[in-house]
C-alpha positions as CSV (number, residue, x, y, z in Angstrom):
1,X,23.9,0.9,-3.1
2,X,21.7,1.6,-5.9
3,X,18.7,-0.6,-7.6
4,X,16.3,0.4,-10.1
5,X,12.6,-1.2,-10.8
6,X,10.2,-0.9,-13.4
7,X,6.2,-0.8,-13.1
8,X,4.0,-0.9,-15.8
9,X,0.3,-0.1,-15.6
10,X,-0.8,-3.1,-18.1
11,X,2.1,-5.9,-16.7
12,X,-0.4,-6.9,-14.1
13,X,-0.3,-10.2,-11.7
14,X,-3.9,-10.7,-10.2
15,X,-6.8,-9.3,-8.3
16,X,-5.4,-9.6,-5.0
17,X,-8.5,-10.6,-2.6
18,X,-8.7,-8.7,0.8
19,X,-8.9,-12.0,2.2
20,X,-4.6,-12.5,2.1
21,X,-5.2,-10.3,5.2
22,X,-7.0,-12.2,7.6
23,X,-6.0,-13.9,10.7
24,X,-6.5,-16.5,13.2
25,X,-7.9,-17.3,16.4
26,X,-7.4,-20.6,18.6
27,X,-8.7,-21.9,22.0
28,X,-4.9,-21.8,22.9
29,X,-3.2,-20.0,25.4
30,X,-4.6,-16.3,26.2
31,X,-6.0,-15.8,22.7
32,X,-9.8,-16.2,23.7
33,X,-9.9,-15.7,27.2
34,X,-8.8,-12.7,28.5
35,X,-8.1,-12.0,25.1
36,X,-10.8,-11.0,22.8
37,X,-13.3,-12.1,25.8
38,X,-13.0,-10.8,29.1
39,X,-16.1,-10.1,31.2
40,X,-15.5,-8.2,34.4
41,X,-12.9,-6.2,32.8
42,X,-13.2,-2.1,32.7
43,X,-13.4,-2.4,28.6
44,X,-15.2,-4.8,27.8
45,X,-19.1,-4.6,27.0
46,X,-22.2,-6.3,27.7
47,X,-21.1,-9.1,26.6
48,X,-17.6,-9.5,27.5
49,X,-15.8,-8.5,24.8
50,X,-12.9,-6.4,25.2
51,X,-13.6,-3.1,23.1
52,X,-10.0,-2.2,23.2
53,X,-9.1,-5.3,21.5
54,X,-12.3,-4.5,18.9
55,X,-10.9,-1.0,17.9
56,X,-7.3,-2.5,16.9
57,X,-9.2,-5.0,14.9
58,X,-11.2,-3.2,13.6
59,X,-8.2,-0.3,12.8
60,X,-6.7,-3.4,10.9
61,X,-9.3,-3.9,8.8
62,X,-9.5,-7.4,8.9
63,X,-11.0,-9.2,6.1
64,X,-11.4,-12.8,7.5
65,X,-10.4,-14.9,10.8
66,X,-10.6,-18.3,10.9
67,X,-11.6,-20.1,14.2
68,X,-11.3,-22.4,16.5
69,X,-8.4,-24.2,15.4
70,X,-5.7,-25.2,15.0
71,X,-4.8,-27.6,17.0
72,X,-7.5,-27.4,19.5
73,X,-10.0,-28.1,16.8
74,X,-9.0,-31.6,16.3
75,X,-11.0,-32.9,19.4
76,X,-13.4,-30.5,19.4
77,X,-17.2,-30.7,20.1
78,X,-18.8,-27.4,18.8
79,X,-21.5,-28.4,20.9
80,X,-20.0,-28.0,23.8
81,X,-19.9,-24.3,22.5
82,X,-23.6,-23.7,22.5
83,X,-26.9,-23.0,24.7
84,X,-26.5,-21.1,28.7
85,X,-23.0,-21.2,29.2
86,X,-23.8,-22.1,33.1
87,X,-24.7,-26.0,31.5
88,X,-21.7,-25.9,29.2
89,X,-19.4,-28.7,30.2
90,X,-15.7,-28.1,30.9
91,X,-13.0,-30.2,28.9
92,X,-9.5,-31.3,28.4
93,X,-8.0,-29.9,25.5
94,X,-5.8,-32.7,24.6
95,X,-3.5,-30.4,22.0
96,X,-2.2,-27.4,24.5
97,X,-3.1,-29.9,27.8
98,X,-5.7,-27.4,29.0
99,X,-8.8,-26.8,30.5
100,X,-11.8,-25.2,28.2
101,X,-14.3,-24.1,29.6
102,X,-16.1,-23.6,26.6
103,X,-17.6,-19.6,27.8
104,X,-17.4,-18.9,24.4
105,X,-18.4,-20.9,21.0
106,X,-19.2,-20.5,17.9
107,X,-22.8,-18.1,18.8
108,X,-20.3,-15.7,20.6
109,X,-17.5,-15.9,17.8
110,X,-20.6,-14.2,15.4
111,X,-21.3,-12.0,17.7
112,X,-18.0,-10.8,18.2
113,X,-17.1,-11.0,14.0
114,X,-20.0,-8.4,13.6
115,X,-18.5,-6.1,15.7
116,X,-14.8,-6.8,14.6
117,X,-16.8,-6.2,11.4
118,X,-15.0,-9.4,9.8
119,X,-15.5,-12.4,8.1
120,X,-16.0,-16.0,9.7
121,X,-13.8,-18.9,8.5
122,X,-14.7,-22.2,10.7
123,X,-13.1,-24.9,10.9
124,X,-14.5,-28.3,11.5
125,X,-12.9,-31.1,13.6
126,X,-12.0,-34.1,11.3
127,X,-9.3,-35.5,13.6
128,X,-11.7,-37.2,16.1
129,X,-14.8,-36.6,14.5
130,X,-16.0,-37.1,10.9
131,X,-19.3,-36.4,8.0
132,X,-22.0,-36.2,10.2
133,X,-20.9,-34.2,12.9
134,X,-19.8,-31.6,10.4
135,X,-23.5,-31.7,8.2
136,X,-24.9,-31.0,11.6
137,X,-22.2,-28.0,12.6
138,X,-23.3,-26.6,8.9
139,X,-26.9,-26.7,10.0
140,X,-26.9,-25.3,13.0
141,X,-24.8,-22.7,11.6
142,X,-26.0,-22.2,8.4
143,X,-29.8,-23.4,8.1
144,X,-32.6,-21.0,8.2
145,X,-35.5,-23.2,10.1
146,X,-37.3,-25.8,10.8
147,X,-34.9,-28.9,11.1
148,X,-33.4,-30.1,14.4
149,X,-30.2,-28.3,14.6
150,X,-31.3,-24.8,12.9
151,X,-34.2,-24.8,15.4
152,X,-31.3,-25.3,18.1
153,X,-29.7,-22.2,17.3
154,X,-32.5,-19.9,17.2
155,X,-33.8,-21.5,21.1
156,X,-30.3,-20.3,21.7
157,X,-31.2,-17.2,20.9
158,X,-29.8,-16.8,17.2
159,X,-32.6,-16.8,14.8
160,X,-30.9,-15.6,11.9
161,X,-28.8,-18.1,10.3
162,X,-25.0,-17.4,10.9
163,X,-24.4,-17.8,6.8
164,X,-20.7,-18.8,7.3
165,X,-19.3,-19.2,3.4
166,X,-15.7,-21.2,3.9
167,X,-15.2,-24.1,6.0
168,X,-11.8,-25.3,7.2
169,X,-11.9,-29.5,6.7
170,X,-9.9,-30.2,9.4
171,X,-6.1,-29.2,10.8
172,X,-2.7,-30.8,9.8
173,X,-4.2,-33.7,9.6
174,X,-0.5,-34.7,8.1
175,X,0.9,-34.1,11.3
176,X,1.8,-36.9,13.8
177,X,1.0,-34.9,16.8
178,X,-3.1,-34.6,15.5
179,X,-4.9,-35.9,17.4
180,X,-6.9,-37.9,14.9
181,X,-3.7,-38.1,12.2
182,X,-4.6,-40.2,9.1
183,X,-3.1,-40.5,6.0
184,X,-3.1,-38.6,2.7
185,X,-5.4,-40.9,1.6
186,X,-7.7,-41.6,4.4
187,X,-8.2,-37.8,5.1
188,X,-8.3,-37.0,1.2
189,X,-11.4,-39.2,1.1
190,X,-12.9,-37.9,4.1
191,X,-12.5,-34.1,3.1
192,X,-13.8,-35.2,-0.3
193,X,-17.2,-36.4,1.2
194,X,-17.3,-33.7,3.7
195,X,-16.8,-31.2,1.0
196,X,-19.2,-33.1,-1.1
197,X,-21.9,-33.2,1.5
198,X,-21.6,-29.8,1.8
199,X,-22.0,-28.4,-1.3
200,X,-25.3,-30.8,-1.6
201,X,-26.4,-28.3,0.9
202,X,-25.1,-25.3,-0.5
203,X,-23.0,-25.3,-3.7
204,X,-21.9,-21.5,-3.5
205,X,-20.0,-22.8,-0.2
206,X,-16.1,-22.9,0.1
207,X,-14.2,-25.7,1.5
208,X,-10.5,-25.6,2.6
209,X,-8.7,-29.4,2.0
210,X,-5.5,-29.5,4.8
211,X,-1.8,-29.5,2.6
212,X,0.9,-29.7,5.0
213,X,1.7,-28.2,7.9
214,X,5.3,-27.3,6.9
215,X,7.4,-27.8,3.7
216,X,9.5,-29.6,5.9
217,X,7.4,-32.7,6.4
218,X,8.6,-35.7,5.1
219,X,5.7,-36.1,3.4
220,X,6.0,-33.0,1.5
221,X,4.6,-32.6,-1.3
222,X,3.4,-35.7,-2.1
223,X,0.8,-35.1,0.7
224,X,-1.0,-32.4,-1.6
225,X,-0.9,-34.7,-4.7
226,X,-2.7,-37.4,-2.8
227,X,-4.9,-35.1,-1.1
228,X,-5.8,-33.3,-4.0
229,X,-6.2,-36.2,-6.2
230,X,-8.6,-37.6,-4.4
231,X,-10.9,-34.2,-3.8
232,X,-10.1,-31.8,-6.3
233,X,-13.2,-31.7,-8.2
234,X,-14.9,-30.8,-4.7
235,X,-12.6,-28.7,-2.9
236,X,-11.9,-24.5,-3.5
237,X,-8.5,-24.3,-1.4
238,X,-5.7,-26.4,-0.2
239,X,-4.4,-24.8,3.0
240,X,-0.8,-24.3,4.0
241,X,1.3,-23.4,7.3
242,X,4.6,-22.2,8.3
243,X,6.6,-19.9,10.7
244,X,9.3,-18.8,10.6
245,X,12.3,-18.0,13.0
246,X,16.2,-15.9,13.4
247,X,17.1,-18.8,15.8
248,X,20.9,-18.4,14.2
249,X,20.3,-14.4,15.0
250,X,21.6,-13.9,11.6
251,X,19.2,-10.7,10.2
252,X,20.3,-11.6,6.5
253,X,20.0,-14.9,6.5
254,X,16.3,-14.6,8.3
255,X,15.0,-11.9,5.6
256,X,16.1,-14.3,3.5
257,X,13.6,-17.1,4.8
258,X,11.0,-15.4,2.7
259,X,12.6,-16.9,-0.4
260,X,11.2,-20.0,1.7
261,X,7.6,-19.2,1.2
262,X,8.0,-17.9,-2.5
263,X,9.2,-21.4,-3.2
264,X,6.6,-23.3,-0.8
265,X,4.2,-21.5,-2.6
266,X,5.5,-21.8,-6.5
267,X,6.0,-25.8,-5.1
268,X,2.0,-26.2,-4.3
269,X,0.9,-24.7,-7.4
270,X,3.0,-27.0,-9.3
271,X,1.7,-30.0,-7.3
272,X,-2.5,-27.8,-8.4
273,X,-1.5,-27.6,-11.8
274,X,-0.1,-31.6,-12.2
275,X,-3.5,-32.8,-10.2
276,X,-5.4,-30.6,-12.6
277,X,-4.4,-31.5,-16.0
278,X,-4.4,-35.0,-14.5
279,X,-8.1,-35.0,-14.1
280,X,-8.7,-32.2,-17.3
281,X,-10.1,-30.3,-15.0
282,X,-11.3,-26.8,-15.6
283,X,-11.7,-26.2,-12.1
284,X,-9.1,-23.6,-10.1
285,X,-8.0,-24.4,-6.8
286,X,-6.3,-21.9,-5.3
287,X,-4.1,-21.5,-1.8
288,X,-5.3,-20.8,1.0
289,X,-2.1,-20.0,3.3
290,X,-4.1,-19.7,6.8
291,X,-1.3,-19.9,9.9
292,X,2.1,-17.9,9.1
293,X,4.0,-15.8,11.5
294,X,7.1,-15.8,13.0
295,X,7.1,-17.8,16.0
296,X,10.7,-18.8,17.5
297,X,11.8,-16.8,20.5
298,X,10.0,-18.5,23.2
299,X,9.4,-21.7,21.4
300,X,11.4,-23.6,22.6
301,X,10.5,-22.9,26.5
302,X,7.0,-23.1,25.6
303,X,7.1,-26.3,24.1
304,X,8.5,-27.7,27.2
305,X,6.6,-25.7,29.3
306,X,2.7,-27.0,28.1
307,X,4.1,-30.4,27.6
308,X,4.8,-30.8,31.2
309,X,2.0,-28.5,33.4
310,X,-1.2,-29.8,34.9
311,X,-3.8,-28.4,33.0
312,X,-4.3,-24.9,33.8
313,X,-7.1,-22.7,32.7
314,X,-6.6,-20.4,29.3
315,X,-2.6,-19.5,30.6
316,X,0.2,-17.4,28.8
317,X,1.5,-19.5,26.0
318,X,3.7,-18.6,22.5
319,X,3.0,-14.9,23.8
320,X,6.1,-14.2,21.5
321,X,7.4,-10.4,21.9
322,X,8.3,-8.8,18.3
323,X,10.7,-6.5,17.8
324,X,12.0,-4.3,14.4
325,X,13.5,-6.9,12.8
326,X,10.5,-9.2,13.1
327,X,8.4,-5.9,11.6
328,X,10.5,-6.0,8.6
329,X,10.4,-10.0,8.4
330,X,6.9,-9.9,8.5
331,X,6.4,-7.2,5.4
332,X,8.8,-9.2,3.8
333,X,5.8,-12.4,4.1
334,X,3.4,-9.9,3.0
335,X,5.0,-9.1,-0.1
336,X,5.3,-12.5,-1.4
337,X,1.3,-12.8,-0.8
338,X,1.0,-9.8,-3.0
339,X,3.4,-11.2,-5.9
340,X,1.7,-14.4,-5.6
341,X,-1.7,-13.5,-5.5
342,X,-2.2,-15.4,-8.8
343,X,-2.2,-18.2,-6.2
344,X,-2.8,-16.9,-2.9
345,X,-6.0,-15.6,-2.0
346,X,-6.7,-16.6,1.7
347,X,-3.7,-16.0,4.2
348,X,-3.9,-15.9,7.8
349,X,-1.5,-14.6,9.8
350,X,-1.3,-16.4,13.0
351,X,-2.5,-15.7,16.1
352,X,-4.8,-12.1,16.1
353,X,-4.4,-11.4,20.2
354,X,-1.6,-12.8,22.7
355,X,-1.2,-16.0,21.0
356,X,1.9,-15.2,18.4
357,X,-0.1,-12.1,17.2
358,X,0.1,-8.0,16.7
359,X,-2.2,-7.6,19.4
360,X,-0.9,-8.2,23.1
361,X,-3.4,-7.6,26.2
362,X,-2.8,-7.8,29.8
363,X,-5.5,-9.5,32.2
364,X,-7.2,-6.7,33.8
365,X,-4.8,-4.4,32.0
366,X,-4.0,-2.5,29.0
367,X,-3.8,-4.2,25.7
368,X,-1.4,-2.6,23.0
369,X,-0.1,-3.4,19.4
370,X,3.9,-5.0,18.6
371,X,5.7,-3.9,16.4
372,X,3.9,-6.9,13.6
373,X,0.5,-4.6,13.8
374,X,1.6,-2.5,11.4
375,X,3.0,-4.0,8.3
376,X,-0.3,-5.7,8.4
377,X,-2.2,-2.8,8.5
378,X,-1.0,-0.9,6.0
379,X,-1.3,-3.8,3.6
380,X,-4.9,-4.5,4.3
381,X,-5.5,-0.9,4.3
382,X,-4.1,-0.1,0.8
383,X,-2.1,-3.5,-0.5
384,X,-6.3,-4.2,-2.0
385,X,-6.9,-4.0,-5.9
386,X,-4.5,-5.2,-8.9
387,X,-1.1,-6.7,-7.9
388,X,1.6,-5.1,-10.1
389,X,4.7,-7.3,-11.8
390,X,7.8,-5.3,-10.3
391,X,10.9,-5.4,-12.5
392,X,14.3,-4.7,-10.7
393,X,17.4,-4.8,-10.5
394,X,20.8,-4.5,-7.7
395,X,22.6,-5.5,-5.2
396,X,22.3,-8.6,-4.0
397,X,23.8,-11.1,-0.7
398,X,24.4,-15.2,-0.5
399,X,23.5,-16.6,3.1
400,X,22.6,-20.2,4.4
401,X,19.0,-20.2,3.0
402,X,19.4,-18.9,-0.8
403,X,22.0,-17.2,-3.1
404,X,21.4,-14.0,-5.0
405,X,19.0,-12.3,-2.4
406,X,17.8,-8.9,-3.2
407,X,18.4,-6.2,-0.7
408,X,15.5,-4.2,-2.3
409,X,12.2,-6.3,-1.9
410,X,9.3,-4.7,-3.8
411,X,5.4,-5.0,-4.7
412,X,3.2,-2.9,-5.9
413,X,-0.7,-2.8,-5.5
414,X,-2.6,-0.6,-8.1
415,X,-6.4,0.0,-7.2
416,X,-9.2,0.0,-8.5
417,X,-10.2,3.4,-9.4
418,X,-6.5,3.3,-11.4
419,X,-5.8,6.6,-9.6
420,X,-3.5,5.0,-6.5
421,X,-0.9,2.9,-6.1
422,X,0.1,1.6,-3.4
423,X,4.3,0.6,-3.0
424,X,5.2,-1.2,-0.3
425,X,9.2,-1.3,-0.5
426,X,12.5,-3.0,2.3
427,X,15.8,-2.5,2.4
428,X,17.6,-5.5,3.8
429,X,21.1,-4.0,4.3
430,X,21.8,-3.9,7.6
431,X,24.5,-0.8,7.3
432,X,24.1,0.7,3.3
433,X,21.5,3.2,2.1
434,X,19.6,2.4,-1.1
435,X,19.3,4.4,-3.7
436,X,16.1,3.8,-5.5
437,X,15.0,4.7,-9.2
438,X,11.2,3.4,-10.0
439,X,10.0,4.1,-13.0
440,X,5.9,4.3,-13.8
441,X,5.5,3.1,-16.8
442,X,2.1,4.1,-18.2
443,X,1.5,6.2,-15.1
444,X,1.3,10.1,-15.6
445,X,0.8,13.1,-13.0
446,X,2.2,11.2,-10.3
447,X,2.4,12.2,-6.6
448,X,3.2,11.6,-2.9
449,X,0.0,11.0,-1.2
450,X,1.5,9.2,1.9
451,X,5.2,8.1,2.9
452,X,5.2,5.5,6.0
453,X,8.6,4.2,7.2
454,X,9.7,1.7,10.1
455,X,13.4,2.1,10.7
456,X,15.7,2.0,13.4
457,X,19.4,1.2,14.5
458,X,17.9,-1.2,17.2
459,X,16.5,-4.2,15.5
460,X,15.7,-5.7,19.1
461,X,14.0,-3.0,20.3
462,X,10.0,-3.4,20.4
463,X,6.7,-2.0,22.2
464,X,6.2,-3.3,25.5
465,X,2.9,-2.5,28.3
466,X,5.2,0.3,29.8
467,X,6.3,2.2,26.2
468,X,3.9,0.7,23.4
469,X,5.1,3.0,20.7
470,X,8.6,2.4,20.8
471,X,8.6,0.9,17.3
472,X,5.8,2.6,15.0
473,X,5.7,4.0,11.9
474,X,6.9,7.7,11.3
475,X,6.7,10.0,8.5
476,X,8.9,8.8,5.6
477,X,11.3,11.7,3.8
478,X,13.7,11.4,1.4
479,X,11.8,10.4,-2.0
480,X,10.6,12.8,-4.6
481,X,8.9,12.3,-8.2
482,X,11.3,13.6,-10.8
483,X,10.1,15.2,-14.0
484,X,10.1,11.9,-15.7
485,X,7.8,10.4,-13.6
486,X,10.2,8.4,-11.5
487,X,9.8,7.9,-8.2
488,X,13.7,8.2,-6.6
489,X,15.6,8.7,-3.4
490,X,16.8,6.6,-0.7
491,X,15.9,4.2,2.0
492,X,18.2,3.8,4.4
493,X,19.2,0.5,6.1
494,X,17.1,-2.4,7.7
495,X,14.0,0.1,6.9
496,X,10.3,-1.0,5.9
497,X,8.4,1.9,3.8
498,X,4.8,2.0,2.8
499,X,4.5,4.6,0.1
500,X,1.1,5.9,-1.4
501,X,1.3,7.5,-4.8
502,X,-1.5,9.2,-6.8
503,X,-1.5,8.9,-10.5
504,X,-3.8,9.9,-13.6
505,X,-6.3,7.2,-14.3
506,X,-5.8,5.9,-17.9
């Protein structure tokens, strides 16, 4: 097979913001407890935190997380969360039928986002709660002194204000299972006063309105045009979710599921654009796609499993095990972020640590990074600076989900000193070679800084406690810059490639 693709220095998409490679964490399952927070255990420091778990954040680079929900958040108290954890009270968490203890909050989240050296996204619980209990969550968080709940915090020990700049209004608050579900147009007035009140405060604050939870709902997309009409002069994102899964295990048909999100995506910026000129707005508001992952080969037995147990303390739940072919998948996701970053500029993947995430730990144990880790890492490494429109052409497959798939998926990342670019490039044949032929239009003196690859004739195979390297990146070959100024050679099959090129500045 062969395919050819054009860049061009001045066909540019958008400033892609580092925040497309956050991530997520929940009071759910392992995630927390014994995940990022284990006191007692060999690794983890005065505190509790697990410094394992820290370096491979920290290796990832992580822009953003968002926290505590999810789910959980819906019936939240962040008070709870707060002051000697030997007075904090224990509580049923009604979404994942647990108990939480509550040993860590939102003090110890800081804490721990310092040394992750991240970003805080909070979300606020708008399911059972509403305005008043978020204004006070915002000024215990947020205020510098001398009012009731910013005096709070610094008894607690926290004089410095946390300074948290995007809030989370609420969960899938479309979703049936909420606790706390309303309607598009009960929750769009709520978030709009929430939002409102908060920007009194603070007007360099951002505030996330909840779209739907899938583009399967029923009430899809009408949900976001309701929402958004009723808050879009006060809201900065509309937040999105999906996951995605190779139940059929059908490889083609599942790389083709990132058509899925293109579309979901293209769909809510249609629905932004119709609100907007409705209103003549000038206003932007953008997407903010905070839960994505795949999530699908323990679902099912997990869904069963939480529904039915008596409410244990932080146990193993959606601990899904990724292999090569969910690797691929997930660079797939990433490159639509990167094409779309016109529209995208907050994305979480979904969970950071046990929970559905590229991080898995054992209690007590080791913890080690599947085979998702890396995709991620490279693209919040180097996918940062000026998204590049990526021209091209070739073979191409029909399945279930879309016709005229591309077996070459592409995007390009140029940054900001204009002397790098960074190429992030999958073959989705499961038995054919490509040959590639990219030109660099407008690019001179190019060069083969770096040349990552994840390949493999097992697409099953992944990283497990006993052999956590089975599936890592390995020294790409194969590709050379002709005299042209083309970069050209071959990828072979089912193969993920991360290639850094140097180029003149113009």
């Amino acid at each position: 097979m062969r395919a050819k693709a054009t860049l061009n220095r001045e066909f540019t998409i958008s400033n892609v913001d580092k925040r497309v490679y956050g991530s997520f964490l929940e009071h759910m399952g392992r995630a927390v407890y014994t995940g990022i927070y284990e006191p007692g255990h060999e690794k983890a420091d005065k505190d509790g935190f697990r410094t394992d778990v820290l370096d491979m954040v920290r290796d990832l680079d992580m822009p953003i997380v968002r926290y505590p929900g999810g789910n959980f958040v819906s019936a939240y108290h962040w008070e709870d969360g707060i002051g000697p954890r030997d007075q904090r009270p224990t509580r049923l968490d009604l979404a994942w039928r647990t108990r939480e203890t509550n040993q860590m909050g939102v003090n110890e989240f800081a804490d721990w986002s310092k040394l992750a050296k991240t970003e805080m996204m909070l979300a606020m619980n708008l399911g059972s709660r509403g305005l008043n209990d978020a204004r006070n969550f915002l000024e215990y968080c947020n205020h510098p002194g001398g009012t009731y709940w910013s005096d709070l915090r610094a008894k607690h020990g926290y004089k410095d204000p946390h300074n948290v700049r995007i809030w989370c209004l609420g969960n899938e608050i479309d979703g049936p299972w909420q606790v706390g579900h309303k309607t598009a147009a009960e929750y769009g007035h709520l978030a709009n006063e929430v939002s409102k009140a908060f920007k009194y405060f603070d007007k360099t604050l951002e505030t996330v309105v909840c779209g739907s939870s899938n583009d399967k709902m029923k009430s899809y997309p009408e949900w976001e045009a309701t929402v958004l009409d009723a808050s879009y002069d006060s809201v900065d994102y509309i937040s999105l979710h999906k996951y995605f899964g190779n139940e059929e295990n059908d490889t083609l048909n599942y790389y083709a599921k990132a058509i899925e999100l293109d579309r979901y995506i293209v769909t809510i910026g249609g629905v932004i654009d119709y609100i907007k000129a409705k209103k003549r707005s000038k206003r932007d508001v953008k997407i903010c796609f905070d839960e994505w992952n795949v999530w699908y080969h323990d679902r099912k037995e997990d869904d069963q499993r939480y529904k039915n147990w008596d409410w244990p303390e932080a146990p193993p739940l959606l601990e899904e095990l990724y292999n090569l072919e969910d690797a691929i998948f997930v660079a797939s996701l990433i490159n639509v972020f990167i094409r779309r970053s016109d529209r995208v500029k907050i994305a979480c993947m979904a969970q950071l640590v046990n929970v559905i995430a590229p991080i898995l730990t054992k209690a007590g144990g080791p913890a080690w990074r599947q085979s998702i880790y890396y995709p991620l890492q490279f693209a919040s490494k180097y996918g940062r600076g000026t998204a590049l429109s990526v021209s091209a052409s070739g073979p191409t497959y029909d399945c279930d989900v879309a016709q005229d798939v591309p077996y070459l998926d592409l995007s390009a990342v140029l940054h900001e000193d204009g002397k790098t670019i960074a190429v992030f490039a999958i073959n989705r044949s499961l038995d054919e070679a490509m040959d590639i032929d990219l030109d660099l239009q407008g690019f001179k003196g190019a060069k083969i800084l770096q040349h990552h690859t994840m390949a493999g004739d097992d697409l099953k195979a992944r990283n497990s406690v006993e052999d956590q390297n089975r599936i890592v990146p390995k020294a790409g070959s194969g590709l050379q810059i002709t005299d042209e100024g083309k970069l050209t050679g071959s990828l072979p099959a089912k193969s993920y490639h991360f290639i850094l090129l140097s180029v003149a500045s113009a």
